[in-house]
C-alpha beads as a LAMMPS data file, in Angstrom:
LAMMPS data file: protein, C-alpha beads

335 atoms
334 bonds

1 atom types
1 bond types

-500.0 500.0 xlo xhi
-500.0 500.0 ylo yhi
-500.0 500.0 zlo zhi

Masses

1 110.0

Atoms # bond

1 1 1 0.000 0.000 0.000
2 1 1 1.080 3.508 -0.642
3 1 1 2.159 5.428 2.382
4 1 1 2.403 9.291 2.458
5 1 1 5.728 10.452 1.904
6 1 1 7.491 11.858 5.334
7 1 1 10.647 12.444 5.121
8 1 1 11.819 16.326 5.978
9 1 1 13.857 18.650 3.676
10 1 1 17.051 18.569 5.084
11 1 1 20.123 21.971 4.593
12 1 1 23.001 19.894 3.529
13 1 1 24.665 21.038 7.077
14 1 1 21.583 18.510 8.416
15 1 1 22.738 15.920 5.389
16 1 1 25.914 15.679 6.286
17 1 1 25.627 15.307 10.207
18 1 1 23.171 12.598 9.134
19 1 1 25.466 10.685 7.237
20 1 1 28.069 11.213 10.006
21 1 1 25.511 10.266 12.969
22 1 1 25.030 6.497 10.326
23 1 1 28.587 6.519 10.948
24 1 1 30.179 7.512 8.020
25 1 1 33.536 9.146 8.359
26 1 1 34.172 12.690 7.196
27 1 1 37.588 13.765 7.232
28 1 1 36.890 17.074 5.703
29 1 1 33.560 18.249 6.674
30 1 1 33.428 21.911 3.923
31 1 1 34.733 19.439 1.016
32 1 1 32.070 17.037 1.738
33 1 1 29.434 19.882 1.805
34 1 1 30.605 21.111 -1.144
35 1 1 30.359 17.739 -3.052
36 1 1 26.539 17.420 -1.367
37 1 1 25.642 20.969 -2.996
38 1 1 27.252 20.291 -6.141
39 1 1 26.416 16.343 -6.906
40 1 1 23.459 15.910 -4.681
41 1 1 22.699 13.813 -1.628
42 1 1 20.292 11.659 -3.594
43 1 1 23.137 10.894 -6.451
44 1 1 25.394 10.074 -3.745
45 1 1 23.097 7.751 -2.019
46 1 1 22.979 5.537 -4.959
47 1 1 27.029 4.890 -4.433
48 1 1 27.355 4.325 -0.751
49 1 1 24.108 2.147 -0.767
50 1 1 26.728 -0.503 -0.971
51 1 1 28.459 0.492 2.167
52 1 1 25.554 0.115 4.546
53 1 1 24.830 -2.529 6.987
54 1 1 22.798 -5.934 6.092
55 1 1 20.374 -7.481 8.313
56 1 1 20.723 -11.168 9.125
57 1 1 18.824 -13.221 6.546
58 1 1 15.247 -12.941 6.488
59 1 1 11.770 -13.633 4.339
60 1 1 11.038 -10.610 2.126
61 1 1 7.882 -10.794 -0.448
62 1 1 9.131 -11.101 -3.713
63 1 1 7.343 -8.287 -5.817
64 1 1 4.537 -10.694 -7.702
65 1 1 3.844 -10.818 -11.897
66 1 1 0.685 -10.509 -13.126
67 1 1 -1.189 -13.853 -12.788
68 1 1 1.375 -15.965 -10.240
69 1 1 1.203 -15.528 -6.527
70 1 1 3.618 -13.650 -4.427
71 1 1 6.682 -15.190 -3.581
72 1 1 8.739 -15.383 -0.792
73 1 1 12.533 -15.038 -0.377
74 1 1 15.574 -14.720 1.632
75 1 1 17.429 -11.495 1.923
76 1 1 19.742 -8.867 3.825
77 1 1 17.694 -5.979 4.323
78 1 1 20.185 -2.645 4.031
79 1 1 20.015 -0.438 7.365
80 1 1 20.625 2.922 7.794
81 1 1 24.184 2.315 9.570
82 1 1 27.065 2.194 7.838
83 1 1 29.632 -0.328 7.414
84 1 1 33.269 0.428 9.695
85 1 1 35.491 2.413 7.380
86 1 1 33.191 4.020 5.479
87 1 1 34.350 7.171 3.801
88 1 1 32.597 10.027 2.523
89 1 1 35.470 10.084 0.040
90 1 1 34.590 6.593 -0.775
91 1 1 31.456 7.374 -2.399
92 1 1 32.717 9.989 -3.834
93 1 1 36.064 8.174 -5.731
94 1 1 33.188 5.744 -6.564
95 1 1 31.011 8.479 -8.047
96 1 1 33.807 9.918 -10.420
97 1 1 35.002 6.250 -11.045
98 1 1 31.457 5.479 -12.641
99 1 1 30.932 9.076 -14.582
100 1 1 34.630 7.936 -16.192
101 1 1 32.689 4.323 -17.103
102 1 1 29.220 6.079 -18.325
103 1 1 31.766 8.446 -20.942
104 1 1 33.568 5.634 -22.118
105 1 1 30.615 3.821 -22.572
106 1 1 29.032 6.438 -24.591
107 1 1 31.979 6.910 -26.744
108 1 1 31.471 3.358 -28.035
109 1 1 27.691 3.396 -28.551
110 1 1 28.306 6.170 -30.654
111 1 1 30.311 4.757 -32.939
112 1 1 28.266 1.344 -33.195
113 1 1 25.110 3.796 -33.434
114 1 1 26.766 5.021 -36.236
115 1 1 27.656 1.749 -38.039
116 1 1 24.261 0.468 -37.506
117 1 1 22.525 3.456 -38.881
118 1 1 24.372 2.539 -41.987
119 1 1 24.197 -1.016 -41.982
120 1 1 20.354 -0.910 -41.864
121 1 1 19.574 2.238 -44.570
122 1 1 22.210 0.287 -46.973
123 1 1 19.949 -3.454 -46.420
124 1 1 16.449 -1.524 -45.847
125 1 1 16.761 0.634 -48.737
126 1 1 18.160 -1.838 -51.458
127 1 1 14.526 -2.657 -51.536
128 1 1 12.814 0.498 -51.609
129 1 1 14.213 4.081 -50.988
130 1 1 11.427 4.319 -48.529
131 1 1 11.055 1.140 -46.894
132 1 1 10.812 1.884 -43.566
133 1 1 6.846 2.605 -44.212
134 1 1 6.185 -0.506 -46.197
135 1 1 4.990 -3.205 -44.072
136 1 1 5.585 -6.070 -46.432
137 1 1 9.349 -5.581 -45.840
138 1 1 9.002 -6.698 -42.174
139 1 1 8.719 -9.259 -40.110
140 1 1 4.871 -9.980 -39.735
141 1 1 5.270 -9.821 -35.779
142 1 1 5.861 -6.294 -35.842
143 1 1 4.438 -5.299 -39.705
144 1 1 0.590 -7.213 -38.848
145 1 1 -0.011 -8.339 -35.786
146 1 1 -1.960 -5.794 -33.299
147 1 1 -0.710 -4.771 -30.051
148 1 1 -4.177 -6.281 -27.661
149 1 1 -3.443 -2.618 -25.724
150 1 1 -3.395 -0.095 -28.181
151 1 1 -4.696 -1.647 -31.140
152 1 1 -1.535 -0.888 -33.307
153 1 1 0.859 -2.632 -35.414
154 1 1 4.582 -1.966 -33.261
155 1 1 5.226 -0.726 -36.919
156 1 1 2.459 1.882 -36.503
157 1 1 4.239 2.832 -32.841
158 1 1 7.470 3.031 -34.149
159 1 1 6.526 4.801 -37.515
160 1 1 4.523 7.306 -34.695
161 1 1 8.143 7.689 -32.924
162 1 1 9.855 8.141 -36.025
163 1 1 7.544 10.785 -37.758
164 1 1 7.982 12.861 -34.081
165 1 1 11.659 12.668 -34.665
166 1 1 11.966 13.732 -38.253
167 1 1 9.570 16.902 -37.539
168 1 1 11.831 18.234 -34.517
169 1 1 15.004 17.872 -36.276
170 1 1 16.323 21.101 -36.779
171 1 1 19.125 19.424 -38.981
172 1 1 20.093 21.763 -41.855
173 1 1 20.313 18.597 -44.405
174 1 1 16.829 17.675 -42.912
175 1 1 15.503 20.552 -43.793
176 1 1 16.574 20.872 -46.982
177 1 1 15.301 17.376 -47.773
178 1 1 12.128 18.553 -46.476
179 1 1 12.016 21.782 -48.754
180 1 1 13.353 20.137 -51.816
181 1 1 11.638 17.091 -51.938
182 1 1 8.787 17.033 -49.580
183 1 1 7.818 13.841 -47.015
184 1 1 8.890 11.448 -46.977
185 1 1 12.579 11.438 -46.743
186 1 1 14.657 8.590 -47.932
187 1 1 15.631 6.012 -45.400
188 1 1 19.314 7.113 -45.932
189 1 1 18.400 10.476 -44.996
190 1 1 15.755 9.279 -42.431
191 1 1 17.674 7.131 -40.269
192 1 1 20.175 10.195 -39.459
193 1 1 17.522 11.235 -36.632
194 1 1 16.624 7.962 -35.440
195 1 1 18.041 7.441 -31.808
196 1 1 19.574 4.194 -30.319
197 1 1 16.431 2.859 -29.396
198 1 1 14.652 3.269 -32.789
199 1 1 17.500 1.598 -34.904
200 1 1 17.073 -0.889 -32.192
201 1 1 13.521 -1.139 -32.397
202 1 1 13.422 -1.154 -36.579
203 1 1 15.738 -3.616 -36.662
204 1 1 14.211 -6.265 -34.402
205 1 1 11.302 -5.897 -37.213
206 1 1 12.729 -6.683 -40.048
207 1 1 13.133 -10.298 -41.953
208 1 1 15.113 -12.518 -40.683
209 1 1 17.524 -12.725 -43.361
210 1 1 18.135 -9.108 -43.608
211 1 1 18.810 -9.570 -39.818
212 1 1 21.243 -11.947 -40.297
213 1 1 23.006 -10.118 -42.951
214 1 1 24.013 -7.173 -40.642
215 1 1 24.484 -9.707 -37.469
216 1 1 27.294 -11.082 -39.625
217 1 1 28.938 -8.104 -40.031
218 1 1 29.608 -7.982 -36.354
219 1 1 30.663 -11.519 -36.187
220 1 1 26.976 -12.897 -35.186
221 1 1 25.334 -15.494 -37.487
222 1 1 21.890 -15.337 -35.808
223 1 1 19.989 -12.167 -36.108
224 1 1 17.639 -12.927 -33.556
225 1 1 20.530 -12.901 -30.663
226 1 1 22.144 -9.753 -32.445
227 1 1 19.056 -8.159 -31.886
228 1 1 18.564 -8.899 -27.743
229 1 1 22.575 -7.125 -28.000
230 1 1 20.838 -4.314 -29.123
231 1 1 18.190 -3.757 -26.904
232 1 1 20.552 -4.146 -24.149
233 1 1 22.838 -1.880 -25.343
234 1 1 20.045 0.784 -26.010
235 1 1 19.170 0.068 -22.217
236 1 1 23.077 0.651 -20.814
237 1 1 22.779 3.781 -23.455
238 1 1 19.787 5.248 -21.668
239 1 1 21.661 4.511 -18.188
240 1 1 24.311 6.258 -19.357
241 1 1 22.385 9.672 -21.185
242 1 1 20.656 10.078 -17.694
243 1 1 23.692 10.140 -15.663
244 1 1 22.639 6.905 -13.603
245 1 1 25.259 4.890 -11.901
246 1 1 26.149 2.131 -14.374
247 1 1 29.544 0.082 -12.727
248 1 1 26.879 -2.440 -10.092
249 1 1 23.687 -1.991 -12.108
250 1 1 21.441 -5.118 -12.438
251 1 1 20.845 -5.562 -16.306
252 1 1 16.837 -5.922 -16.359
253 1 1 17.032 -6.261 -20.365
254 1 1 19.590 -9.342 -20.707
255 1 1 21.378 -10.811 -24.425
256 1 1 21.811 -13.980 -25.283
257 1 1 24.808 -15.412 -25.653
258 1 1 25.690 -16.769 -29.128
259 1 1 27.966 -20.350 -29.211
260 1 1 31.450 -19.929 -27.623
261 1 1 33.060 -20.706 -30.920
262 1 1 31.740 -17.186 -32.543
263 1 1 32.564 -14.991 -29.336
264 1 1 35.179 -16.923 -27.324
265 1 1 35.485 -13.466 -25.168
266 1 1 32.127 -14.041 -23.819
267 1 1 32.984 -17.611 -22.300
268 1 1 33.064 -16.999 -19.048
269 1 1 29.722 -15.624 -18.769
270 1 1 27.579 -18.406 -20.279
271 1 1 25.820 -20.242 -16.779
272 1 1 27.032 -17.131 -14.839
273 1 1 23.431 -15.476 -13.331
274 1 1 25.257 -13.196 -11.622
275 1 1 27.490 -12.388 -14.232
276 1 1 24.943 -12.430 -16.871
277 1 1 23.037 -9.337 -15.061
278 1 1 25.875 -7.026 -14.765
279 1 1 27.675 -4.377 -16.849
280 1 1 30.782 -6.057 -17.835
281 1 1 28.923 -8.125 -19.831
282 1 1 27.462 -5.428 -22.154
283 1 1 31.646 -3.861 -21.949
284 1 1 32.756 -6.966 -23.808
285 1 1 29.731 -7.285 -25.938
286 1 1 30.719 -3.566 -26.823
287 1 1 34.506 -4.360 -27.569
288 1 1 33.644 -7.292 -29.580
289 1 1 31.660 -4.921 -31.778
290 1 1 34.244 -1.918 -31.789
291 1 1 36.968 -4.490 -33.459
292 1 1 34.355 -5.290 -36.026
293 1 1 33.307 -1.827 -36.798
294 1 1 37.563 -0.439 -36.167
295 1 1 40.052 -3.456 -35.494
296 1 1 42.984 -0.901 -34.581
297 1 1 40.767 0.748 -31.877
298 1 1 41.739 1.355 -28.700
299 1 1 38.553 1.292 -26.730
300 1 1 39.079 -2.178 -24.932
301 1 1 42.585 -1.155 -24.002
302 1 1 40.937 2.399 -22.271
303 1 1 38.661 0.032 -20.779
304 1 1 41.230 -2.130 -19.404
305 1 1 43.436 0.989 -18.056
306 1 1 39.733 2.175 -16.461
307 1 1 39.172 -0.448 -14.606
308 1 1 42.990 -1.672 -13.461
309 1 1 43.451 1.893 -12.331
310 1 1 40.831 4.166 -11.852
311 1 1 38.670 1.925 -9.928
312 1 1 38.969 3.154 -5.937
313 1 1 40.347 0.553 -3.027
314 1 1 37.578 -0.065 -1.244
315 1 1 38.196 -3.848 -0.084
316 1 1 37.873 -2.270 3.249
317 1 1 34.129 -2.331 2.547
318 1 1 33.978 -5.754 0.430
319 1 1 33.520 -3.717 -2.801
320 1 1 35.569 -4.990 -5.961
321 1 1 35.526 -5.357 -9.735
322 1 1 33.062 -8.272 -9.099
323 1 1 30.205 -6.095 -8.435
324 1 1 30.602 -5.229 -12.185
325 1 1 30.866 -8.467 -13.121
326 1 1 34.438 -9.311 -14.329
327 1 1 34.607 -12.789 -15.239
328 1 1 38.095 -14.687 -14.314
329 1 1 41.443 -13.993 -16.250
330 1 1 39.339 -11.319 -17.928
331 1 1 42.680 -8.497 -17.869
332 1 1 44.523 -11.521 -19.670
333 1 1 42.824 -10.966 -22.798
334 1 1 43.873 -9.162 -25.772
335 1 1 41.914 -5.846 -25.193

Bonds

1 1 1 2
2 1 2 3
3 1 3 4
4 1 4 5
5 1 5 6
6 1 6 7
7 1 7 8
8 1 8 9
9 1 9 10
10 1 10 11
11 1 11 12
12 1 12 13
13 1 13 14
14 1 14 15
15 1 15 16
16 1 16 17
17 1 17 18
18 1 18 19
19 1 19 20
20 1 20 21
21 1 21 22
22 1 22 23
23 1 23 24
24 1 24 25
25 1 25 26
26 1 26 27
27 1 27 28
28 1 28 29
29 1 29 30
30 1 30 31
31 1 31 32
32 1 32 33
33 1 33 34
34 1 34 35
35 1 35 36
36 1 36 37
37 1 37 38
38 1 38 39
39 1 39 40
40 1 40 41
41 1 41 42
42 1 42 43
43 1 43 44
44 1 44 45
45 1 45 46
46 1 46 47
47 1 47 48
48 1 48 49
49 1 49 50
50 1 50 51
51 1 51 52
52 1 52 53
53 1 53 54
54 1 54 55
55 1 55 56
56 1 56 57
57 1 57 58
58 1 58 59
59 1 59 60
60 1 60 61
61 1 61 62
62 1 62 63
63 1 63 64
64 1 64 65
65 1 65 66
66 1 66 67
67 1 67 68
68 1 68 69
69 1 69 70
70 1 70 71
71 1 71 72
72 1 72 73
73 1 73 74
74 1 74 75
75 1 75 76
76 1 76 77
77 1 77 78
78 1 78 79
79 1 79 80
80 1 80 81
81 1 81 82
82 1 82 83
83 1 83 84
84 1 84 85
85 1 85 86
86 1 86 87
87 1 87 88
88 1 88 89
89 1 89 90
90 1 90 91
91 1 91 92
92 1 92 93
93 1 93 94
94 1 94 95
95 1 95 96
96 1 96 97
97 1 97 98
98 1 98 99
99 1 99 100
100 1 100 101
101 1 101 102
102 1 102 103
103 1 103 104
104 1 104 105
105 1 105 106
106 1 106 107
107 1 107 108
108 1 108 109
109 1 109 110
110 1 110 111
111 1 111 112
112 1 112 113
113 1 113 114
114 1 114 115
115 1 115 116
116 1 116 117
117 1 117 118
118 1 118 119
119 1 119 120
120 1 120 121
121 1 121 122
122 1 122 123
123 1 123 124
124 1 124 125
125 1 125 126
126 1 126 127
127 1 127 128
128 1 128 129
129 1 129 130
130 1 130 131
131 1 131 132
132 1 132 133
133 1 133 134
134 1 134 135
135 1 135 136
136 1 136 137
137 1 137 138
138 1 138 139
139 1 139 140
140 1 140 141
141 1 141 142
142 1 142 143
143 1 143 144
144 1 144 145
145 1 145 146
146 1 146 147
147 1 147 148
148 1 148 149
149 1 149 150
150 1 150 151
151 1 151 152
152 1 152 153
153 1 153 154
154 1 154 155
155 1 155 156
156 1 156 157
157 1 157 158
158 1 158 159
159 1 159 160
160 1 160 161
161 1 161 162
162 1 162 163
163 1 163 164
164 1 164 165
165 1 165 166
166 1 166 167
167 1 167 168
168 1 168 169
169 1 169 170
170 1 170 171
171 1 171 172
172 1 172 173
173 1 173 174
174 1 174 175
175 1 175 176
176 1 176 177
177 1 177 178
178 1 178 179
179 1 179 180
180 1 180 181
181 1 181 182
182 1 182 183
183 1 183 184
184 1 184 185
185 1 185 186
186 1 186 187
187 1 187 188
188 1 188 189
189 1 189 190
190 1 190 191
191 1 191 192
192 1 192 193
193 1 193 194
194 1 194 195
195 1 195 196
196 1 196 197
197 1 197 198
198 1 198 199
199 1 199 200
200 1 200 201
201 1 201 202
202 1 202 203
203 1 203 204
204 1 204 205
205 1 205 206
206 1 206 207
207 1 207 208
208 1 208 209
209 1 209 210
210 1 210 211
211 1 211 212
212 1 212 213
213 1 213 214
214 1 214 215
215 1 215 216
216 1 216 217
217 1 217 218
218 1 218 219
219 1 219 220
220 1 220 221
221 1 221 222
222 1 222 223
223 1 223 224
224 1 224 225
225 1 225 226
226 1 226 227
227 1 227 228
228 1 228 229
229 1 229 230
230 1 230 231
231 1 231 232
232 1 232 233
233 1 233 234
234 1 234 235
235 1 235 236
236 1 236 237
237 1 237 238
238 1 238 239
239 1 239 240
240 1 240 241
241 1 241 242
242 1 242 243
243 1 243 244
244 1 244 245
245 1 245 246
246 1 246 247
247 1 247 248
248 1 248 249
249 1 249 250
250 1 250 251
251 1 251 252
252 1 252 253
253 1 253 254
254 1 254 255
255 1 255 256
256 1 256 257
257 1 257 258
258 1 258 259
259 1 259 260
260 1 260 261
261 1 261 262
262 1 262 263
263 1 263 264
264 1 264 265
265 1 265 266
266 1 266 267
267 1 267 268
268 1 268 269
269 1 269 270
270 1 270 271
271 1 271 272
272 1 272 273
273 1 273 274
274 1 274 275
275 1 275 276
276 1 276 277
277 1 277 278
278 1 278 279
279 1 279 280
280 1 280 281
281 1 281 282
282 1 282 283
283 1 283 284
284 1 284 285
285 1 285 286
286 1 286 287
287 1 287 288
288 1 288 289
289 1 289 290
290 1 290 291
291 1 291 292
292 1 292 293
293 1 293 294
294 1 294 295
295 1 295 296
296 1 296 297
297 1 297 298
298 1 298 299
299 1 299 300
300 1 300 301
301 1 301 302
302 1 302 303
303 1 303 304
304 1 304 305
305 1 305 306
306 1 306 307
307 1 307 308
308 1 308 309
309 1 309 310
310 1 310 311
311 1 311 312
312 1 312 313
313 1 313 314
314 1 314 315
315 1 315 316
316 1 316 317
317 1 317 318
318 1 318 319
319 1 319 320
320 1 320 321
321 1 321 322
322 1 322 323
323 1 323 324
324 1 324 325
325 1 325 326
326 1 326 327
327 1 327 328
328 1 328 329
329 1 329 330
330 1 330 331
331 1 331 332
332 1 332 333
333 1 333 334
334 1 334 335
């Protein structure tokens, strides 16, 4: 049931002695009030979450899905103390750590955004300068078969999302397009406003054989799994645009894991659920497809120097690379 919400504004004087009375160290009280002003006390909270106290084990209700009963499990429940040598600083080093991890991160899904805008404008519009509105050139799943909710095709939804996207582009060559030619654009020209999450969507509706064309370009030979990549990376992307701490995030939207033999870097991960549900996963999906797109770059290596160096010692609070899910030997590989 929802409860009414009754927790006081607090100055950040009152946040900090807070923290301090949960028994978090501050060795420099007007640096740590500075940080509070300038990050937030909410942002913060989301890094030394980790560093708090666990109950002993107990029965929590597990949150139910729609048609199965509630279930019950065992877990720690966080309290508001904090564990012995917890640092102010700590959350802090943590904080910077993971903006580093979000840029790098972006920096890559740019350039496979890129790629993939091609790679699907090039197969889409072989067919038909404009084949992003012609249903018979996708899968029937998403060209014909209604949505029970709204009643729509997911073509119709996505062609909704797309038509938004091509008004409020501002782009000169858009416009010109527009004034030259009239609606609709070409796909070549259309697909330069279409986000992540639209290439994403677009291309988990078209045939499977023009799926598997582009998958194989990245070193995939089934479509199908090369689209789950992309929906997960579209997910880490939207972590990543919003800020939101990324290095101990549980993955919600999960890949599948194509046969050893085509991705040998992703071995360690297969019958891993923990690994499986953490960001490293998505890192080396990510490097696989930066050698395809650039084999001289130098992403994995930046990667590698991230995480061997910038990451901050904090085995005083049982907080390692594990919590993003490294997988063993994983710094031996070529990167």
């Amino acid at each position: 049931m929802v409860q009414p919400y009754a927790k006081p504004w607090l100055s950040v004087a009152d946040q900090l002695q807070q923290l301090i009375d949960r028994g978090m160290l501050v060795t420099d009280e007007p640096k740590a009030e500075a940080c509070l002003k300038r990050i937030g006390y909410y942002r913060l909270s989301g890094y030394w979450f980790a560093f708090r106290e666990r109950s002993g084990p107990c029965s929590v209700w597990h949150p139910s899905v729609i048609g199965k009963p509630k279930q019950v499990r065992t877990a720690r429940i966080p309290l508001e103390a904090f564990k012995p040598g917890a640092r102010f600083e700590d959350a802090v080093d943590l904080y910077v750590f993971d903006k580093r991890l979000r840029l790098l991160t972006m920096d890559a899904l740019e350039r496979i955004e890129v790629a993939l805008r091609v790679d699907i404008s090039h197969t889409l519009g072989q067919s038909d300068p404009f084949a992003y509105l012609k249903p018979e050139l996708f899968h029937a799943s998403f060209a014909t078969e209604l949505d029970q909710r709204s009643g729509l095709t997911r073509h119709h939804e996505w062609l909704t999302k797309h038509a938004g996207l091509v008004s409020r582009s501002k782009e000169e060559f858009m416009r010109h397009n527009k004034e030259k030619y009239g609606l609709p654009v070409p796909i070549w020209v259309a697909c330069e406003v279409w986000d992540f999450g639209t290439l994403s969507t677009l291309y988990g509706g078209m045939k499977e054989a023009d799926q598997d064309h582009i998958a194989q370009g990245y070193g995939l030979s089934n479509g199908r799994t090369f689209a789950t990549w992309l929906r997960s990376l579209n997910y880490v992307r939207n972590v990543c645009a919003h800020h939101s701490r990324l290095w101990n995030r549980n993955i919600v939207d999960q890949p599948k894991l194509p046969p050893v033999a085509e991705v040998p870097a992703l071995a360690g991960f297969h019958g891993d659920a923990h690994r499986l549900a953490r960001p490293f996963l998505l890192l080396c999906m990510i490097q696989h497809l930066m050698l395809r797109i650039n084999p001289s770059s130098t992403w994995g290596s930046r990667l590698k120097a991230l995480l061997l160096n910038q990451f901050p010692p904090l085995d005083h609070l049982g907080l390692n690379l594990l919590g993003l899910g490294v997988d063993p030997g994983w710094e031996a590989r070529p990167w």
